[in-house]
N, C-alpha and C positions, 0 to 999 in steps of 0.2 A: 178549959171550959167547953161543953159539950152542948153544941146546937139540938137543942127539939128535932127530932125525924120527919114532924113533918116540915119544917123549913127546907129538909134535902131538896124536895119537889120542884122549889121554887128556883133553885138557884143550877137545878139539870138541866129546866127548861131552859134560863137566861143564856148557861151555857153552851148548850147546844145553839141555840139559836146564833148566837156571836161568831161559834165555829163556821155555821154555815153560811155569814156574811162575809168572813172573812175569805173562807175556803173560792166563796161565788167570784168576787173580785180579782182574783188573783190567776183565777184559769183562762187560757186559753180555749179559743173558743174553739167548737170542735171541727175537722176539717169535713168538707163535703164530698160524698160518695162520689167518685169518679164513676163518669157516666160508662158506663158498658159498654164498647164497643161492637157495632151491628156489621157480621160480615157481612150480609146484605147489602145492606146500606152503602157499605164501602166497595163493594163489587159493582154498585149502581153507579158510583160516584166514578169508578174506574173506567168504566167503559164509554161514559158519555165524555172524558178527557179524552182517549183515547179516539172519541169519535169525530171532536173539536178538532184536535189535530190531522186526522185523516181528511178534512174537509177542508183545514186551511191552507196546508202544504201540500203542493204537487205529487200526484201520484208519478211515479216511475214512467207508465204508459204514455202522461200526458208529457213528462218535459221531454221522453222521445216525441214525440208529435209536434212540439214547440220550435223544436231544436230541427228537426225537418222542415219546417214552415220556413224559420227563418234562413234555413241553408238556400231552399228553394228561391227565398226572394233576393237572398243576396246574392248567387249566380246569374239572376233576371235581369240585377241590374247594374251590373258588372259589363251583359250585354245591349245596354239599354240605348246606349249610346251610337256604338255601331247601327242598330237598326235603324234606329230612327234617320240616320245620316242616308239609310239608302231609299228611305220615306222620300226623306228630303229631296234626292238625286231627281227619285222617280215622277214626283208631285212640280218637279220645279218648273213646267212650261204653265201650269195651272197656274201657280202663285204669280208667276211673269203677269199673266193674263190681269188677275185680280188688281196688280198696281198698276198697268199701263191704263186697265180700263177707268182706274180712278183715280187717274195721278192729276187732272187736270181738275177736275172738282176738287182735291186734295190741295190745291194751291187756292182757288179763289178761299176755300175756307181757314188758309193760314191768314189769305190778306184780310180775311175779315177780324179774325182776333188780332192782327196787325192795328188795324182799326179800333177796336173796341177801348176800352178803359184798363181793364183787367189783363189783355192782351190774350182773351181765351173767347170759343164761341162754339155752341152747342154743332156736334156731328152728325151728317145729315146721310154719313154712307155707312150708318148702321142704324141700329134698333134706338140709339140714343142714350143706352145703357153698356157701349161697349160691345154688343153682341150682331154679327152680321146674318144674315140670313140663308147662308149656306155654307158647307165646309170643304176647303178642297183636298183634304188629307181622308177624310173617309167616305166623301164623296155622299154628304148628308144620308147616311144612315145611323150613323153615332158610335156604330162599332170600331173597335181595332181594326186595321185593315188587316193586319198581319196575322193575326188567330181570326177574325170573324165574329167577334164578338165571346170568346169560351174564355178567354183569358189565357188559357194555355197550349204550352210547347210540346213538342214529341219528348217521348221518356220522361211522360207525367212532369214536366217543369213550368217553371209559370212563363207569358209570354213575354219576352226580354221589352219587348215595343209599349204594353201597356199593364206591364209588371204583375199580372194575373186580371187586373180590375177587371177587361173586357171591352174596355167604353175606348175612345177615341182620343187621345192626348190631348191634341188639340182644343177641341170640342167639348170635351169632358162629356162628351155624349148626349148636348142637347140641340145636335145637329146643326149648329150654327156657330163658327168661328170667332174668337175674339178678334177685332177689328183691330188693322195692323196702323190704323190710320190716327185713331186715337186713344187717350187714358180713360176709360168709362165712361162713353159716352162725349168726351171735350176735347176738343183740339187746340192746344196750344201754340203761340206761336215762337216760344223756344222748344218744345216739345222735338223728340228724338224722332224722323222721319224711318217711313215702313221700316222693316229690315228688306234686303234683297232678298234672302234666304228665308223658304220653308221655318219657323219658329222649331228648335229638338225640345221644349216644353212645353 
């Protein structure tokens, strides 16, 4: 039996159309252009890595410089100790001076924190902070006695006595000695009495 011509019409369309719902579900979607590569952009990206790293890692120059520093300070104080002892030797009719002159107030103020509750009482032969009012190691100026306040030794080294800083061991260079008499400022009455000796820190 032979369909009418014009029913073909009807039944291309339907078919076509089925094809191309079928054909649509069934594919794969399509893949995305891969983006181009900008040598630019990547030369850009190159050199500020590059540059990150030169910034965070030591240049060659510097950890020679580093490496000198710390040879210098650890030869300084290697001799650190020697010097000071001859500080010591030198300074030592001064420091005699400073306990004989206050050994006798140094006892009324043990008997008084003998006395007290606490067994402590404020120090009356310093600033009341630990700090006395003069230095017998650098003879209240505040410098090293041994360099002069430059820090350093012949043949460019640092100064063994006050290890480049400059300032006064003792002192720390605010021209007045830590008091041999008491712990910041208090006097205790089991507290450890003067040293006999020049303090080598």
């Amino acid at each position: 039996m032979k369909l009418p011509r014009q029913s073909f019409v009807p039944l291309l369309i339907a078919g076509w159309l089925l094809y191309a719902l079928v054909a649509g579900r069934g594919a794969a979607p399509a893949p995305e252009a891969e983006t181009a590569s900008d040598p630019a952009s990547e030369s850009v990206l190159q050199t500020e890595a590059i540059a990150v790293e030169e910034h965070a890692a030591p240049q060659p120059s510097e950890l020679v410089a580093m490496e000198l520093e710390q040879g210098k300070r650890q030869r300084a104080a290697e001799k650190s100790e020697e010097f000071r002892k001859d500080l010591q030797f030198s300074r030592e009719s001064a420091w005699s001076r400073v306990l004989v002159s206050n050994w006798q107030a140094f006892k009324a103020l043990r008997q008084k924190a003998a006395a007290s509750p606490h067994g402590q009482t404020p120090c009356t032969l310093c600033d009341g902070r630990g700090h006395m009012d003069h230095c017998v190691l650098c003879q209240d100026t505040g410098k090293c006695p041994t360099c002069a306040g430059t820090g350093n030794a012949a043949h460019a080294e640092y100064c063994p006595t006050c290890l480049g800083k400059g300032s006064c061991y003792l002192c720390r260079g605010s021209k007045g000695m830590t008091c041999p008499f008491c712990d910041d400022g208090t006097v205790y009455l089991k507290g450890p009495v003067p040293p006999g000796m020049l303090p080598l820190n």
